[in-house]
N, C-alpha and C positions, 0 to 999 in steps of 0.2 A: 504493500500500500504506500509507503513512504517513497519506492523509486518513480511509481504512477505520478504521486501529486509532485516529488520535486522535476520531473519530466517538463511541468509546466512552467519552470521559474525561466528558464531562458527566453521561453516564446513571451512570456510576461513582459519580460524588459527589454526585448526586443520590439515587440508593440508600445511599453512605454516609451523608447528612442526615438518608433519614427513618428508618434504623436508629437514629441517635443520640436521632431525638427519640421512638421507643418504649422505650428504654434510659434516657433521661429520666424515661417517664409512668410507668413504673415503678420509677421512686426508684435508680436504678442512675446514677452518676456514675462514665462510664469515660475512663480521664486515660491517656497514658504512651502508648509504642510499640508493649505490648502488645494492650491496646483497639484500637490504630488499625492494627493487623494483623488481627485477629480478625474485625472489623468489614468490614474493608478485604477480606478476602478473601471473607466471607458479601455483600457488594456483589459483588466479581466473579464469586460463582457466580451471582450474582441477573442481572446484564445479561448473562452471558452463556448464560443458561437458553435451549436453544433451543425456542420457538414456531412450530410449524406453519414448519419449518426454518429460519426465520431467528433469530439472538439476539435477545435481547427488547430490548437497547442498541439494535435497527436497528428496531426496531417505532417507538420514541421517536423517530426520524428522519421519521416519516410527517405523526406530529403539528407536527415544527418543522425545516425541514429543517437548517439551521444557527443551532446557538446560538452567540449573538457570543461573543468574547471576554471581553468587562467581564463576561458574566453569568455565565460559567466561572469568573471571577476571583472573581466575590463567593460562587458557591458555595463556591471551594475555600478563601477564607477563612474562612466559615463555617464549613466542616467541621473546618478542623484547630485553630482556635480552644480549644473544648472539650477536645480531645486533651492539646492542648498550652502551652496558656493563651497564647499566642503571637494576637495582635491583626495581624492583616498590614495589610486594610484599614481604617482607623480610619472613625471618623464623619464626617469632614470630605472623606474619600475617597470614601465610599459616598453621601455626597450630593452629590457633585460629579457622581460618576457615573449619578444619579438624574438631574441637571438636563441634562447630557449627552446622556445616551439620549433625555430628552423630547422636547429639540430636535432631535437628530435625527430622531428619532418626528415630528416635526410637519413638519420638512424633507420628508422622507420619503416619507411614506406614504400622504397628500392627494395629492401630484404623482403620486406614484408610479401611481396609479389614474386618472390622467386629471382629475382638479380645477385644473390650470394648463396652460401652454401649455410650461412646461419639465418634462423628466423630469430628473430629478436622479440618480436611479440609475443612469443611463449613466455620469457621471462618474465610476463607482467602477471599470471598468474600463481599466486605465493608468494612468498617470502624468495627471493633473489636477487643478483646486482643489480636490477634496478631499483627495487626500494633502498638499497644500502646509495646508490649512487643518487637519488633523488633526496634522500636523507642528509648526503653529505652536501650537497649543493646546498640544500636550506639552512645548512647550521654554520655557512661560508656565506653568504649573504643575509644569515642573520647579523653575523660578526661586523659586516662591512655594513648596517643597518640600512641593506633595500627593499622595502616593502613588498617587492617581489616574493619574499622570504615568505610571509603570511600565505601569499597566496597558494604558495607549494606547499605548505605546512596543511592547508584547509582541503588541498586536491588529497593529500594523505589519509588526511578526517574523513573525507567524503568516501575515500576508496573504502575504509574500516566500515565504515557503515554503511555501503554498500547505497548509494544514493540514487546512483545511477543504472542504468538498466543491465551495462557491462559489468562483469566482474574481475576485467582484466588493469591491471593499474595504468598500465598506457591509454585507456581512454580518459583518464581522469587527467592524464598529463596534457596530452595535444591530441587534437584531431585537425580532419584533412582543415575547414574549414578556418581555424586558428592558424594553421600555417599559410594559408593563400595569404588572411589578415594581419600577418608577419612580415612576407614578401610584398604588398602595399605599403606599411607603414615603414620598412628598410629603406623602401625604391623611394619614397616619396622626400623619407628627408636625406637620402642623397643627391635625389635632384636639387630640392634645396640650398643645398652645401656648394653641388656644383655650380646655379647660381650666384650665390654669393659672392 
């Protein structure tokens, strides 16, 4: 029951995102608990609209079966930003978690399809080097105090409690969809720089 209803958290603040950015294009700047109720609640009638009987939060589930963690995390700091002028993930967090996911993404997803002779996704099931190396990264950027740290520490919470509909710890870490939004947010502020 627990992984059914948090199934709905992404598609939640992902409806509440692109409300805010039509609320945006229309010159409306909404701050305070009030917006983020109002908001918050026009989201949950939105994911839970039911579609040819299923909510339309579980249609979202077709396209990705499990959104990782970090990507949860960068939406819902997104969303409440705005609200509440409150910064959860900073820049130095969101590009941590950028470089993260990629390599994870390059670990991953080659192997993962048969381009090596190891599958590396098996490891995410139990106790293995990846929890030991996922462990050791967070207690290395705890040190270095990057908030990124939290968010691996909570992808670990989530795996233990099984949140998710996976039971393998690499979906908790990165999925495909977090590393495309890794490779945008790299390429973008390179272009950037190259400008500069």
């Amino acid at each position: 029951m627990t992984t059914y209803v948090f199934s709905f958290v992404f598609p939640f603040l992902l409806a509440t995102a692109l409300l805010q950015g039509v609320a945006a294009l229309s010159g409306r700047k909404l701050r305070g608990w009030g917006a983020a109720l109002v908001l918050g609640l026009i989201a949950a009638g939105i994911v839970l609209l039911p579609l040819d009987g299923l909510p339309a939060a579980r249609w979202l589930i077709s396209f990705n079966a499990n959104f990782s963690i970090p990507l949860t995390a960068i939406l819902f700091s997104k969303v409440v930003e705005p609200f509440f002028k409150i910064r959860l993930l900073d820049d130095k967090a969101i590009l941590t978690c950028w470089i993260f996911s990629l390599t994870a993404g390059a670990v991953l997803y080659p192997m993962a399809l048969g381009l090596g002779q190891m599958d590396p996704y098996a490891a995410g099931w139990g106790f293995s080097w990846l929890f030991v190396l996922a462990f050791s990264v967070t207690v290395v950027l705890l040190a270095l105090k990057n908030r990124f740290a939290v968010v691996l520490m909570a992808a670990i919470l989530a795996y233990n409690l099984r949140l998710l509909e996976s039971t393998n710890l690499w979906d908790y870490l990165v999925d495909p969809l977090l590393v495309v939004v890794a490779c945008v947010g790299i390429g973008s502020k390179l272009v950037a720089r190259c400008k500069a």
